[in-house]
SEVEXNU-946406 format. One record per residue (C-alpha): z, y, x; residue in three letters; residue number from 1. Coordinates in nm, 2 decimals, decimal comma, m for minus. Layout:
BEGIN
Z:Y:X:ala:NUM
...
This chain:
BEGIN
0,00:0,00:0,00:unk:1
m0,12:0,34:0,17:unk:2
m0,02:0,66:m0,02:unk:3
m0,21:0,94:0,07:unk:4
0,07:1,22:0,11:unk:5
0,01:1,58:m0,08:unk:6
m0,24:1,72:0,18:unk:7
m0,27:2,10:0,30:unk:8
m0,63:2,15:0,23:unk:9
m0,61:1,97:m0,11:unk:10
m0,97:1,79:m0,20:unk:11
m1,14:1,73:m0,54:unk:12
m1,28:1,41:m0,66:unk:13
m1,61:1,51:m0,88:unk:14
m1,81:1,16:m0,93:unk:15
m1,79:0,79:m0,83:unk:16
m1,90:0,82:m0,50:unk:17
m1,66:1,08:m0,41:unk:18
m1,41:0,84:m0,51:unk:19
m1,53:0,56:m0,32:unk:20
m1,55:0,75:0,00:unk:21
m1,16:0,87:m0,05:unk:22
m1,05:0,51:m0,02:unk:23
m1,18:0,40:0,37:unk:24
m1,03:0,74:0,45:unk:25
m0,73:0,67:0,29:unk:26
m0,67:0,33:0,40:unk:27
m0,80:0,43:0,76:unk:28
m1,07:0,11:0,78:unk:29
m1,32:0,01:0,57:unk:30
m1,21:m0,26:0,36:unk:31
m1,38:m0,57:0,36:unk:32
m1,34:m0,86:0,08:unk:33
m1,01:m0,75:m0,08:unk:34
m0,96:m0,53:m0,42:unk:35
m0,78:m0,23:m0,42:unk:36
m0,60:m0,02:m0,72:unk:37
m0,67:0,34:m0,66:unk:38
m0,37:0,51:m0,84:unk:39
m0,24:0,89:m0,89:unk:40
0,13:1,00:m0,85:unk:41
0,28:1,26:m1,03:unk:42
0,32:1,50:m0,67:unk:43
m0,09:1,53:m0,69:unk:44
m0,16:1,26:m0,42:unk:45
m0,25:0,90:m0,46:unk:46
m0,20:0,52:m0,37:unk:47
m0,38:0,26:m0,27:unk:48
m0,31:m0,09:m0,32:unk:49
m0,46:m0,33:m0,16:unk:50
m0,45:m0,68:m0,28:unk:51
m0,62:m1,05:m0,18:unk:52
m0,93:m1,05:m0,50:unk:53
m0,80:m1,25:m0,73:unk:54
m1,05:m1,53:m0,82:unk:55
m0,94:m1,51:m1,22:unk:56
m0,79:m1,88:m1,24:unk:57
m0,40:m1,69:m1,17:unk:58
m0,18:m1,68:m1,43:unk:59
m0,28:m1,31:m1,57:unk:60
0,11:m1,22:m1,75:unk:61
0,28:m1,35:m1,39:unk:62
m0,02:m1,12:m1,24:unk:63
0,05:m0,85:m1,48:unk:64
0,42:m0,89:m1,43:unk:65
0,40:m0,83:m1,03:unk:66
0,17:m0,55:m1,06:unk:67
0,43:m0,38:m1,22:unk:68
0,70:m0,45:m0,99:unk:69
0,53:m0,33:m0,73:unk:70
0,37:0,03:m0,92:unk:71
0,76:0,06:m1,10:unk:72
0,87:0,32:m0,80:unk:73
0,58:0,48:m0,71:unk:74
0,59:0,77:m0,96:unk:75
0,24:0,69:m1,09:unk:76
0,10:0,88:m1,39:unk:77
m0,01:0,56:m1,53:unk:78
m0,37:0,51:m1,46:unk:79
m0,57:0,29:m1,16:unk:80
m0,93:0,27:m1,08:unk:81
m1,02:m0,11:m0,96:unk:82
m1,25:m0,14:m0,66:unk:83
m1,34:m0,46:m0,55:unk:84
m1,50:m0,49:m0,23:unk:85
m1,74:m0,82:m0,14:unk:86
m1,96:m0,91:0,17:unk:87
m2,14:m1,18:m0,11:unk:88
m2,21:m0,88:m0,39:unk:89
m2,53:m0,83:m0,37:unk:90
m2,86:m0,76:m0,59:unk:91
m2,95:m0,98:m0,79:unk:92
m2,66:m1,16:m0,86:unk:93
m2,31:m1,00:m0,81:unk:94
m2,19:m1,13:m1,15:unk:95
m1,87:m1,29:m1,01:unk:96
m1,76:m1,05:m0,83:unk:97
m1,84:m0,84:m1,19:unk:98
m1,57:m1,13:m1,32:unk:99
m1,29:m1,08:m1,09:unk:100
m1,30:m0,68:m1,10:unk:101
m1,29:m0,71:m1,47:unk:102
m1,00:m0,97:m1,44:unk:103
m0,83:m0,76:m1,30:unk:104
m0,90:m0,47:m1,47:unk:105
m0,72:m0,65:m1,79:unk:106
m0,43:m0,76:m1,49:unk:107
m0,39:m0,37:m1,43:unk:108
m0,38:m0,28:m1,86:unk:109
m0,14:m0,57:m1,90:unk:110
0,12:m0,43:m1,64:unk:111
0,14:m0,07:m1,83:unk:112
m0,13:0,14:m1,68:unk:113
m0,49:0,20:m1,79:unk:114
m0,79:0,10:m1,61:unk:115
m0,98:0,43:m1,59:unk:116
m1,29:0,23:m1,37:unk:117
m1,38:m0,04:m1,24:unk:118
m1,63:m0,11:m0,95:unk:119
m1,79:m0,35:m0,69:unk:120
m1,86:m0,26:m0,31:unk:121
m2,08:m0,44:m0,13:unk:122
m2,24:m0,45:0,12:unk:123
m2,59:m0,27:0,08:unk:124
m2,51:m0,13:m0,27:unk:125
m2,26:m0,05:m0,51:unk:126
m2,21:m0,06:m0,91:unk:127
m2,00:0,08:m1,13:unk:128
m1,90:m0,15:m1,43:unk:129
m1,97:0,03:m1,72:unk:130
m2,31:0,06:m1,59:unk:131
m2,32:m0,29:m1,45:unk:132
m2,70:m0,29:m1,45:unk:133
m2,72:0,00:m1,23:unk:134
m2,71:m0,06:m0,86:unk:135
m2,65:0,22:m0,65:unk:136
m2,70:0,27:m0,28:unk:137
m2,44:0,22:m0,04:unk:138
m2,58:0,55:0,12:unk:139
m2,49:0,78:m0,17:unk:140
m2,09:0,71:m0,09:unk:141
m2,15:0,81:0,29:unk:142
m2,32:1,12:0,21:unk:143
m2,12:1,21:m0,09:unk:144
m1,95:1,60:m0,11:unk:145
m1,56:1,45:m0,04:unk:146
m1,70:1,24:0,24:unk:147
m1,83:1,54:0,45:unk:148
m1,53:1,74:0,35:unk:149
m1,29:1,46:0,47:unk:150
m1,50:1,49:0,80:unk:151
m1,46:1,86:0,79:unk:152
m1,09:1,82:0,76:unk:153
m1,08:1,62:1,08:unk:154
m1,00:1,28:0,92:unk:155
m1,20:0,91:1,04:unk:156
m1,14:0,61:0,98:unk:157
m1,24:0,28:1,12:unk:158
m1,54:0,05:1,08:unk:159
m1,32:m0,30:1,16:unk:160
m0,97:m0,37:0,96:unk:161
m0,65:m0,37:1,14:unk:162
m0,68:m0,78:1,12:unk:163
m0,99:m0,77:1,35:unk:164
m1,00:m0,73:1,73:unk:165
m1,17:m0,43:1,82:unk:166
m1,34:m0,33:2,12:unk:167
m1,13:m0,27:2,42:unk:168
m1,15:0,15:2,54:unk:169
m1,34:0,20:2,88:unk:170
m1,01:0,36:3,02:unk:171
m0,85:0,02:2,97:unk:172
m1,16:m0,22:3,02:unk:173
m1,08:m0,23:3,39:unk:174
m0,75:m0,31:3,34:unk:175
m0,75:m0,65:3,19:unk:176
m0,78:m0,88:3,54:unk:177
m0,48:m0,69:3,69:unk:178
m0,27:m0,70:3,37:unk:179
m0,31:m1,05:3,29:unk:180
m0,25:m1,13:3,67:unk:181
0,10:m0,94:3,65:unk:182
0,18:m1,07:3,32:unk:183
0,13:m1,43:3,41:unk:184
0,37:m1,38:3,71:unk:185
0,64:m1,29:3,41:unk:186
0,53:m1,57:3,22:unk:187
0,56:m1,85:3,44:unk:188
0,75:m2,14:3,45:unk:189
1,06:m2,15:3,65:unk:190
0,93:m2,43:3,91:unk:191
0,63:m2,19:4,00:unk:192
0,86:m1,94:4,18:unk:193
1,04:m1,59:4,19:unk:194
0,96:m1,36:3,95:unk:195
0,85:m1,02:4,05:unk:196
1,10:m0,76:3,89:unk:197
1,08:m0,37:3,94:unk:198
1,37:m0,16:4,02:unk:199
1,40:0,21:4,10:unk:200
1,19:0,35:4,36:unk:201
0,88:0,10:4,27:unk:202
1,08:m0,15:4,51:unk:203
0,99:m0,49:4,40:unk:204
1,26:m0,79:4,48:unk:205
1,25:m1,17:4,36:unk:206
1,49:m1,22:4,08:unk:207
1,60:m1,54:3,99:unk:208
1,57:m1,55:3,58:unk:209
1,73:m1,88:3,43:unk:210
1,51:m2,09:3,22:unk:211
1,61:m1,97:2,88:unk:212
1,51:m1,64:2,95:unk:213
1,15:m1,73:2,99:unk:214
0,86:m1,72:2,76:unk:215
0,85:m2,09:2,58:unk:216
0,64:m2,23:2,36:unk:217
0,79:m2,13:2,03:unk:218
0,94:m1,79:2,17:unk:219
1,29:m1,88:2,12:unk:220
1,54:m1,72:2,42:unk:221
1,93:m1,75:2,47:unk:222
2,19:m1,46:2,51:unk:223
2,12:m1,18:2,75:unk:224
2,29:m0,99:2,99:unk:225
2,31:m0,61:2,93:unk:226
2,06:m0,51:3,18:unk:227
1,81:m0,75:3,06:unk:228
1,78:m0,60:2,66:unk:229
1,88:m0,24:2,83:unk:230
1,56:m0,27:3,07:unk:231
1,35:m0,40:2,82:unk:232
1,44:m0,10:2,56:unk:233
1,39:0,16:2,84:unk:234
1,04:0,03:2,92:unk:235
0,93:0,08:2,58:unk:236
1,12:0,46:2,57:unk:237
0,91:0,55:2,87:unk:238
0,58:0,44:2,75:unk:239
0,60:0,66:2,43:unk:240
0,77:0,91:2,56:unk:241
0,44:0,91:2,83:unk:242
0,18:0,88:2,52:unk:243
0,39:1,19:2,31:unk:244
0,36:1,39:2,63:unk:245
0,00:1,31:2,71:unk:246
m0,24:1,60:2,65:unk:247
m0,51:1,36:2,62:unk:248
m0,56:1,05:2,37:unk:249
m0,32:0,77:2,39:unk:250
m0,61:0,49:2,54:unk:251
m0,58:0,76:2,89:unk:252
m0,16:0,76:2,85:unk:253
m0,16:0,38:2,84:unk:254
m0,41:0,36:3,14:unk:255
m0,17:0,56:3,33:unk:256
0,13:0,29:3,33:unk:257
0,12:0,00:3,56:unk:258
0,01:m0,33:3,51:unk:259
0,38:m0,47:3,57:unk:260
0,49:m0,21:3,30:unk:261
0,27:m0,33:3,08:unk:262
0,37:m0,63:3,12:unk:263
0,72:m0,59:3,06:unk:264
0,57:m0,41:2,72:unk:265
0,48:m0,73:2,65:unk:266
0,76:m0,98:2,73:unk:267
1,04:m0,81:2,61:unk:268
0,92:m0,89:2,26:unk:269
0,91:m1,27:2,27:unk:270
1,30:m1,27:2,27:unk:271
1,45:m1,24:1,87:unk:272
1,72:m1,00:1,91:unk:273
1,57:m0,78:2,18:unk:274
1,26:m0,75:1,96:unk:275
1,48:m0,63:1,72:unk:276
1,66:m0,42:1,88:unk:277
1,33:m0,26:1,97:unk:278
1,20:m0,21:1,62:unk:279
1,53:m0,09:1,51:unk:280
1,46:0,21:1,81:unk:281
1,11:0,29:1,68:unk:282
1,25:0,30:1,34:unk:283
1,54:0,55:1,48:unk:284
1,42:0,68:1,77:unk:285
1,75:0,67:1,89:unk:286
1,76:0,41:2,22:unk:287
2,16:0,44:2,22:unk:288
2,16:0,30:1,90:unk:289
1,91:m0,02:1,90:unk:290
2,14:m0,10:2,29:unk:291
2,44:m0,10:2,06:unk:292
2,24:m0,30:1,78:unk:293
2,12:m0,56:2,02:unk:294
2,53:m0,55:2,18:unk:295
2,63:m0,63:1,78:unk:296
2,37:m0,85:1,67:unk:297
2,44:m1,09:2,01:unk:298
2,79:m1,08:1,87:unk:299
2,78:m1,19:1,51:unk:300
2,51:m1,48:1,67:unk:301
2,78:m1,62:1,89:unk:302
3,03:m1,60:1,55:unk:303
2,82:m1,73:1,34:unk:304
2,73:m2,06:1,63:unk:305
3,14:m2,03:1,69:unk:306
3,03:m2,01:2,09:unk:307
3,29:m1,88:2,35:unk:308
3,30:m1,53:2,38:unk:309
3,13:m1,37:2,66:unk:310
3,29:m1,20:3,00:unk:311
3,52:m0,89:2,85:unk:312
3,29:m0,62:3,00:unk:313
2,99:m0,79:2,78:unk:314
3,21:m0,82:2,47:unk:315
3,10:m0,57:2,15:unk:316
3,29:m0,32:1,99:unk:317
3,33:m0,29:1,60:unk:318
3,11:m0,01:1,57:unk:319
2,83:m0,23:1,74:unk:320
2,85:m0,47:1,51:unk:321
2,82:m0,24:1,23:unk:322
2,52:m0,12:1,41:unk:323
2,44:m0,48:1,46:unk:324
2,43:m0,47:1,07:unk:325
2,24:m0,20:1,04:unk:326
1,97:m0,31:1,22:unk:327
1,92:m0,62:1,06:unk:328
1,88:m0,40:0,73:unk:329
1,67:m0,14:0,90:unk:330
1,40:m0,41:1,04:unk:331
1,39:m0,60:0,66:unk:332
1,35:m0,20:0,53:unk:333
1,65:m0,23:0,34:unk:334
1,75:0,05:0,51:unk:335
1,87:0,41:0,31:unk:336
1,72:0,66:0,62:unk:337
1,32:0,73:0,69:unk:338
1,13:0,60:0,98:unk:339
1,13:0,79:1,29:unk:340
0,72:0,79:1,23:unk:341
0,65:1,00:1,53:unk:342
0,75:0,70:1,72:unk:343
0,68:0,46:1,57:unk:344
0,30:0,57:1,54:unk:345
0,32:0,59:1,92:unk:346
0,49:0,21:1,95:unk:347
0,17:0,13:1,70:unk:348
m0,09:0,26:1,97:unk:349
0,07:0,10:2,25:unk:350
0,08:m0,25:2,03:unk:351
m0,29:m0,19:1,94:unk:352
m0,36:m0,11:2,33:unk:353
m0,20:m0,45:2,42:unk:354
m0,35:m0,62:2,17:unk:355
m0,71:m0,49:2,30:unk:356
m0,59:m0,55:2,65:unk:357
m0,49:m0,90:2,57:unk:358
m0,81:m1,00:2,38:unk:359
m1,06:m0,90:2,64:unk:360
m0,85:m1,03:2,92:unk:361
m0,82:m1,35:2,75:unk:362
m1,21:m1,38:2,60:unk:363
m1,31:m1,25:2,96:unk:364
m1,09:m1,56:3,09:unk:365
m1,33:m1,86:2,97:unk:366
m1,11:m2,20:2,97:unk:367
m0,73:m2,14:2,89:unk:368
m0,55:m2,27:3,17:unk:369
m0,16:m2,27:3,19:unk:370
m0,10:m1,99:3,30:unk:371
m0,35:m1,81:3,02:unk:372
m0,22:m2,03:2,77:unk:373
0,10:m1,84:2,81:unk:374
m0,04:m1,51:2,80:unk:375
m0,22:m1,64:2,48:unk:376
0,17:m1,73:2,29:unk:377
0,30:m1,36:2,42:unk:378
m0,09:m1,21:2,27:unk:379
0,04:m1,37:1,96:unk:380
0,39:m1,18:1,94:unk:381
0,20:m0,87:2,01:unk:382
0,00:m0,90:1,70:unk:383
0,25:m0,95:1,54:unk:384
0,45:m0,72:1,61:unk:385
0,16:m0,48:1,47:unk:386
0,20:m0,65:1,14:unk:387
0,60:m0,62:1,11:unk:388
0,49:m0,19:1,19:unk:389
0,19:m0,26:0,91:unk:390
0,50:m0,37:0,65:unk:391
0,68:m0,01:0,77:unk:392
0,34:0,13:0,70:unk:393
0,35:m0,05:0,28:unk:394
0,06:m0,26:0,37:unk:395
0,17:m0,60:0,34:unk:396
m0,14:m0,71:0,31:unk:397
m0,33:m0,61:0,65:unk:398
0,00:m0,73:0,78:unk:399
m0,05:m1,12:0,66:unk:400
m0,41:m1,06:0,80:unk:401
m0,25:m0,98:1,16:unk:402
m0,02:m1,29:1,09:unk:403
m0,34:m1,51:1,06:unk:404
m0,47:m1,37:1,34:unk:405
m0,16:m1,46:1,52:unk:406
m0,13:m1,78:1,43:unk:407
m0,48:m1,86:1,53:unk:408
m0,41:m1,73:1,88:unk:409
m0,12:m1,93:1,89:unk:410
0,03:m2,09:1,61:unk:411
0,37:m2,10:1,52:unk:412
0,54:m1,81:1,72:unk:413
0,87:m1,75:1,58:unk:414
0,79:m1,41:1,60:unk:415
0,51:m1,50:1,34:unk:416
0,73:m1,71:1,12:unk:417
0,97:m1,45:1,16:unk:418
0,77:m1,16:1,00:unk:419
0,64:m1,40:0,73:unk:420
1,03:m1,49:0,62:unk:421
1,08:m1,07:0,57:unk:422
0,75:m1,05:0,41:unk:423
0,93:m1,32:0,14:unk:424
1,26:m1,08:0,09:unk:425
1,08:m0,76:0,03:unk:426
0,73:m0,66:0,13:unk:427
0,72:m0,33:0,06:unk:428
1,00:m0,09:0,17:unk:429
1,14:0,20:m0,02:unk:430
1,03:0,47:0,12:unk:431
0,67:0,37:0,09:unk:432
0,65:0,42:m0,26:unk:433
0,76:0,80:m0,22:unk:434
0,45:1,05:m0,09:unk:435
0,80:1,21:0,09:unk:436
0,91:0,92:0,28:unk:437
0,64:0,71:0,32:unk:438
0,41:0,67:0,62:unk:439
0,19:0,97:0,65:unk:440
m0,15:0,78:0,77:unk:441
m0,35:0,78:1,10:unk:442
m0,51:1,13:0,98:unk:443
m0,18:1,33:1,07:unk:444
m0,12:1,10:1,43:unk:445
m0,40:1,30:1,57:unk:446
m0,34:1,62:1,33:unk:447
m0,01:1,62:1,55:unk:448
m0,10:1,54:1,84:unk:449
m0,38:1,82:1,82:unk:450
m0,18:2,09:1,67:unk:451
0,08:2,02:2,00:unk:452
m0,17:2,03:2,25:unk:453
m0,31:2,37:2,09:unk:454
0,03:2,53:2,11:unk:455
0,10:2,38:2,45:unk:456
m0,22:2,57:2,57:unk:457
């Protein structure tokens, strides 16, 4: 679910194809064999729903019934336009994809808001349903009035879905050998010798790491020591402190940090608790509080497995383990405060940076040997770790598409599984249902970044 927050230069939707061309804008990809519910909220923005097309055999009053669970907070005005959007609709014959727009349609009527229209994408023309024998030119969307004021306005969006592996930036291209190299001496088993660690001064020593605190095959770690979690947390601080500073775009920013912290980038989120204690900082961009959080959460693990109680120096306070709490809330978004979304829009980029990093290294690779095959499980946390940022985001659905992808890197990651079990207690968090709260899209990332630069200058 994206909502498209009250905007400064406010924009007028005249005809169909103005509408149609909001959406990719909106959404910030062109959607690709999915439906989505275009729907107005009473503050004079919209939402967008995105939903898996429903073939027409579901149940339509269980249908109905979640549709309105899901629309009950959003402060709708009780109307949706239906857009489905088909790679197979296509002249002559785009009658079932006529079928499951109209399904839905009656899906949308029967959870309390009226279907004002109902159309089919695809992928050389569209049609609008009330003229069903009337197929109109993809064309006419790109080259509607909203489309070139949307450009005006400075906004994009992307040919490939989140779910998709996109092309890896020139400024990082040369990157991928070098990277892998360093993260497959992180990786590696403990027989196959020191790790290389860094320290202050770019001084590099061998550090012996015990075995459960290496990448295994399902991702699952032991307790850490302090400067383990603490290192990991401060990696991540520095890298988006380095892409909010950057005066350039965030593919040069990333190409600035070194392979080995890069690395690190990637590592320290194939351990449970430290990856939570590093969403818990994104969503708080407070780093004192996620170190606490992690201090907690190690805690209440070692109650809860009635294991000894660490060295008294190691050993949390109450008020981490009510922070402890409040992560675990925070990261399931059960949590009453907004997302830091300055950060974690820059923790998104570096994720998505990874990720590109990752695939071409990997593709560029050939035949998985060992020490690739382990590069492949940690690929898989990164991904999705984009998707547990795509629930912050309300878009549950691109994030089960990212979970997929995972999966088919490596399958199950606990990270993975992990992301799917919050996806099952709440899949869209409260403050994504309020144009105030919820996240304010890819368009005002580089509105931001651009207005800081200007000022800067």
């Amino acid at each position: 679910m994206t909502l498209l927050n009250d905007p400064q230069e406010p924009v007028k939707i005249r005809c169909d194809e103005d509408l149609l061309a909001l959406i990719p804008h909106q959404l910030g990809y062109e959607p690709r064999n999915c439906a989505v519910l275009f729907i107005p909220v009473a503050s004079g923005g919209a939402l967008c729903l995105k939903l898996p097309t429903p073939s027409g055999s579901e149940d339509l009053v269980e249908y109905a019934q979640q549709l309105s669970e899901v629309t009950a907070t959003t402060g709708h005005v009780e109307q949706a336009t239906v857009v489905v959007y088909s790679d197979t609709a296509a002249v002559p014959q785009p009658e079932s994809d006529f079928f499951r727009a109209a399904w839905l349609g009656l899906a949308v009527e029967d959870s309390g808001l009226r279907t004002t229209g109902g159309f089919v994408v695809g992928p050389q023309h569209w049609w609008n349903l009330q003229r069903f024998d009337e197929p109109q030119p993809l064309s006419d969307i790109k080259d509607s009035q909203l489309n070139a004021r949307m450009v005006t306005l400075g906004s994009c969006f992307d040919q490939l879905t989140p779910e998709q592996p996109g092309r890896v930036p020139d400024a990082l291209k040369h990157r991928s050998s070098e990277f892998l190299d360093a993260l497959g001496r992180l990786t590696k088993s403990p027989g196959e010798g020191p790790i290389e660690d860094e320290v202050p001064g770019d001084h590099r020593v061998a550090t012996g790491v015990s075995q459960h605190e290496r990448v295994d095959d399902h991702g699952r770690y032991g307790f850490r020591a302090p400067a383990c979690y603490e290192r990991d947390l401060a990696h991540w601080r520095d890298a988006i402190a380095a892409l909010n500073s950057e005066s350039g775009d965030w593919t040069t920013a990333l190409a600035r940090l070194s392979d080995q912290h890069l690395a690190r980038l990637v590592t320290s989120l194939t351990h449970s608790i430290t990856r939570d204690a590093i969403f818990y900082s994104w969503l708080t961009g407070d780093q004192d509080r996620a170190i606490r959080a992690h201090r907690g959460l190690q805690a209440s693990l070692r109650e809860v497995l009635s294991l000894p109680a660490p060295a008294p120096e190691h050993r949390a306070a109450a008020e981490d383990v009510a922070e402890g709490l409040c992560c675990a809330h925070a990261v399931l978004g059960q949590w009453e405060s907004i997302p830091d979304w300055a950060t974690v829009e820059a923790a998104y980029r570096i994720l998505e940076g990874l990720d590109l990093l990752l695939t071409h290294g990997l593709e560029s690779a050939g035949a998985l040997r060992e020490s690739e095959r382990r590069c492949a499980m940690v690929h898989a946390d990164v991904v999705s770790a984009r998707a547990q940022l795509e629930v912050y985001r309300g878009r549950a659905f691109t994030a089960m598409g990212l979970l997929d992808r995972s999966n088919a890197i490596a399958a199950d990651r606990e990270a993975a599984r992990t992301v799917r079990r919050r996806l099952d207690i709440q899949d869209i968090p409260w403050w994504s249902t309020d144009p105030r709260t919820a996240w304010p899209g890819g368009r005002w990332w580089a509105k931001r970044q651009d207005a800081r630069h200007a000022h800067e200058k």
